[in-house]
N, C-alpha and C positions, 0 to 999 in steps of 0.2 A: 938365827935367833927369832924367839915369836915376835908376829908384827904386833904395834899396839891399836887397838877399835879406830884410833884417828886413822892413820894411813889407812885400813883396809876402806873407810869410809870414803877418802879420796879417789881411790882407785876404782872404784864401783862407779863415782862421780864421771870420773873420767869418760870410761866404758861406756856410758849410756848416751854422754855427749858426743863421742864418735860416732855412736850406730844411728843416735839423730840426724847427723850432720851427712852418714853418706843417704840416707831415705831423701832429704829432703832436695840432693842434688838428683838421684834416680827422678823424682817426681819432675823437674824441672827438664830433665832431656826426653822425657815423653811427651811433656806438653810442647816443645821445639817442633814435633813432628809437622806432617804434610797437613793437617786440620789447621795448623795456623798461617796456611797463606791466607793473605786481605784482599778483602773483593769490594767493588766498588758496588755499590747500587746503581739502578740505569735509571739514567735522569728521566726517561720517558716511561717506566714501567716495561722495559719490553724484556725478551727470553736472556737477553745477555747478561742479567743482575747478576745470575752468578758464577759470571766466567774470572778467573784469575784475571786479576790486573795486568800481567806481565803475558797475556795472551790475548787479549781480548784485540781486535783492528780496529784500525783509525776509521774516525767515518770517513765516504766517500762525497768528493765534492766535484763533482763534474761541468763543464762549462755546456749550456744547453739544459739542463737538467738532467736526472738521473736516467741509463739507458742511453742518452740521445746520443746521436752522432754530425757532426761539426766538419764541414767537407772542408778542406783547403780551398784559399782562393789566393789566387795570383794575380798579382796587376800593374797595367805598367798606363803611362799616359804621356799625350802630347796638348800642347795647350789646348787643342783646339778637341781633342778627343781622349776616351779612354777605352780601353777593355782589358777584359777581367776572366780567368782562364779557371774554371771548377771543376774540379777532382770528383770523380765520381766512385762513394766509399765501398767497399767490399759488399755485396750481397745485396747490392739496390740494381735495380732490374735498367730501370731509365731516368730519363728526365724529363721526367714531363709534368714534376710539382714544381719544375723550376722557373722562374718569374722575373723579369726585370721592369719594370717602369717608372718614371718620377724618380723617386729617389729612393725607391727600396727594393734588393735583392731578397730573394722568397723562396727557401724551397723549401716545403713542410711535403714529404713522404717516408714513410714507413718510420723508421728510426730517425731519419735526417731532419734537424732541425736546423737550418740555416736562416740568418732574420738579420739583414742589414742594412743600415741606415745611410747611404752616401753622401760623401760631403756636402753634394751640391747637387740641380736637378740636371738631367738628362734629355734631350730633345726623344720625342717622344716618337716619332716620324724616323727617326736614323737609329731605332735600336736593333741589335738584327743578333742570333743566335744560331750558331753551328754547333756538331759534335765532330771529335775524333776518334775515329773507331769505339765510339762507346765508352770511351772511359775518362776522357774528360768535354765539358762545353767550353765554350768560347763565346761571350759577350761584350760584342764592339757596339759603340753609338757612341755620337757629337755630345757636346757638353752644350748643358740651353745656353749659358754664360765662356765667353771663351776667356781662361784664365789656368794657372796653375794651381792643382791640388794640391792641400800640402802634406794631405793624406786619403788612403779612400774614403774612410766612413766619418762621420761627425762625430764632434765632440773630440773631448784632448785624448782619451784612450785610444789603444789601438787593439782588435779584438786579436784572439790568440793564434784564429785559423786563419789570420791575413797575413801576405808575407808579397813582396816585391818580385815582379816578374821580372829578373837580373838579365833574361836573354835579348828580352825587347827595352830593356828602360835605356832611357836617355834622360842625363839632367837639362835643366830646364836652360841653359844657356845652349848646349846643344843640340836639342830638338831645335830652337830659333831658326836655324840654319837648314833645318830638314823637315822633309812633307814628309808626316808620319803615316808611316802604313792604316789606313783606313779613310785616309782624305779624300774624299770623291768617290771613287768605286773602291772600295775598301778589297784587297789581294790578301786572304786569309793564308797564301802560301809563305807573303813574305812575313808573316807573323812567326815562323814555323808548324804551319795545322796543313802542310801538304796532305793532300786527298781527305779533305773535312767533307763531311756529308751538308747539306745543310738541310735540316726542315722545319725552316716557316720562321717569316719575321717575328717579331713579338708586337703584339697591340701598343 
């Protein structure tokens, strides 16, 4: 039967609101694409403003500053003395930026930034420094004040590359009882540094 002008006017209605309705979803999964990942601005103005967020690295936060290098130190103590055992890091030729007096450990060479502050001061006259085969030192000497540290360096921190020299330490009620290796002619053997070179007290 013929249609009457209302219906065919419906349907026409219809027809256009469909062809709307898929334009307007095509439009919308084009703009989804790879152009809208979010980038952050770089607080500093530098090259990485426009790196994807989801790619971009963390900054780096290094102890020493950026580059530096941080030697291990080991140490162990008897009340009346201490020494302190330095790792000597990959690709440093020697020691010989390294420093002990008063109260500050020092080694400033090449990359090595080592800078420590000790609890307490050190007799000045009894500090003495070996190596073993090169790859690490050995710094024994008396304490000015004979007492128990309660840790090596000052202040309530404790810095990252210190660490307790577990083969020589003795707690402080058992050292009481025992002459610690460095008391009088100090025997770097019995420390464990059999065949230590030594060269040259420290000022």
């Amino acid at each position: 039967p013929p249609r009457s002008a209302s219906s065919v006017a419906l349907l026409v209605a219809l027809a256009v609101l469909v062809e709307s309705s898929g334009a307007a979803a095509a439009g919308a999964a084009r703009g989804a694409g790879p152009t809208s990942v979010r980038h952050l601005p770089s607080p500093q103005g530098g090259g990485a403003a426009g790196a994807p967020l989801a790619l971009r690295p963390p900054p780096l936060r290094l102890r020493g500053g950026e580059g530096k290098v941080l030697p291990t130190v080991l140490w162990s103590q008897r009340p009346s003395t201490v020494w302190m055992k330095v790792d000597k890091p990959a690709g440093v030729e020697s020691f010989s930026g390294l420093t002990c007096e008063g109260t500050k450990l020092v080694w400033k060479e090449g990359a090595v930034d080592l800078d420590l502050e000790l609890h307490a001061p050190l007799d000045p006259s009894s500090i003495r420094l070996v190596h073993d085969e090169g790859r690490q030192a050995t710094i024994h000497a008396s304490k000015a004040e004979e007492k128990w540290w309660p840790r090596l360096t000052a202040g309530a921190g404790k810095p990252i590359n210190v660490k307790v020299d577990w083969s020589t330490w003795r707690d402080e009620d058992e050292a009481e009882d025992e002459e610690a290796p460095g008391d009088g002619d100090f025997n770097f053997n019995d420390a464990g540094l059999g065949g230590a070179d030594q060269f040259g007290d420290m000022p």
